[in-house]
C-alpha angles and dihedrals in degrees: 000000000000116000086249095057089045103059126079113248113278121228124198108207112199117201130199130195101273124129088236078069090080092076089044078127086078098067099039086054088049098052089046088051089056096047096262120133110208145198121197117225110198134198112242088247086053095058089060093085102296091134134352106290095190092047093057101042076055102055101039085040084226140092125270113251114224103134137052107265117243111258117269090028123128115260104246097212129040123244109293130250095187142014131200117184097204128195084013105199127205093249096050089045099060109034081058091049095050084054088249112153105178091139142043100258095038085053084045086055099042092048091046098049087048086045095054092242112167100250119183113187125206107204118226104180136134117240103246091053087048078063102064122096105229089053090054095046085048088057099043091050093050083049081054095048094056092260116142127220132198125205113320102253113205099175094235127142111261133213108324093013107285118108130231118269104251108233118253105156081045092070084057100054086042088050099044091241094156 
């Protein structure tokens, strides 16, 4: 059996700086449930108490990834087979979308959308920014670009105060993580 066949799947999860990031545990148990190991790639805004870093490093049993690694040094993480962008913020999406990699996880996105890695995207932004134009164009070239996107997510209170639940498992399915 070849190393390749004998590893489980590998999922980057990338994080933006959303408040919804705080239950990123969720996501990461859910992919584990379904035989997928994971490593979690943050913003740099993410990384500024947005969710439990060393909660995380603990459950996935790897670093965080947030900064470009030195040359010459390891990759921490092997090639991924998947990729789920959860919570997916208007900044990070169209920046993507405009080719800018000016981060890590911006760079990990541009690369896995060139290299035909499945990418499903949960969107985590407020309404008025969905309205704006440039947000709408992003998403239409990401769609273009074969991303998937699950139900837009604002963070706002639904009817009788409680707000929805955001959609982790539904990046999996999105993302073909079975």
């Amino acid at each position: 059996m070849t190393e390749q066949a004998a590893r489980k799947p590998f999922l980057y999860v990338v994080v933006c700086a959303a408040g919804v990031a705080a239950d990123l545990s969720k996501l990461i148990t859910a992919a584990q449930e379904r035989d997928w190991e994971v490593g979690v790639i943050a913003t740099p805004a993410a990384m500024n108490g947005f969710f439990d870093t060393a909660a995380v490093e603990a459950q996935t049993g790897r670093p965080i990834r947030s900064a470009w690694r030195a040359p010459g040094e390891p990759r921490p993480f092997p090639a991924p087979d998947a990729v789920v962008v959860a919570p997916a913020t208007f900044n990070t999406l169209n920046k993507w979308a405009a080719g800018i990699a000016d981060t890590l996880a911006l760079g990990t996105l541009c690369e896995a959308a060139g290299l035909g890695v499945p990418i499903a995207v949960l969107p985590c932004v407020a309404e008025a920014l969905a309205a704006h134009p440039a947000y709408r164009e992003s998403l239409e070239r990401l769609r273009g670009m074969g991303v998937r996107f699950g139900e837009p997510y604002a963070g706002e209170p639904g009817k009788g105060g409680g707000g929805r639940e955001f959609g982790w498992e539904r990046g999996l399915d999105l993302a073909g993580c079975r």
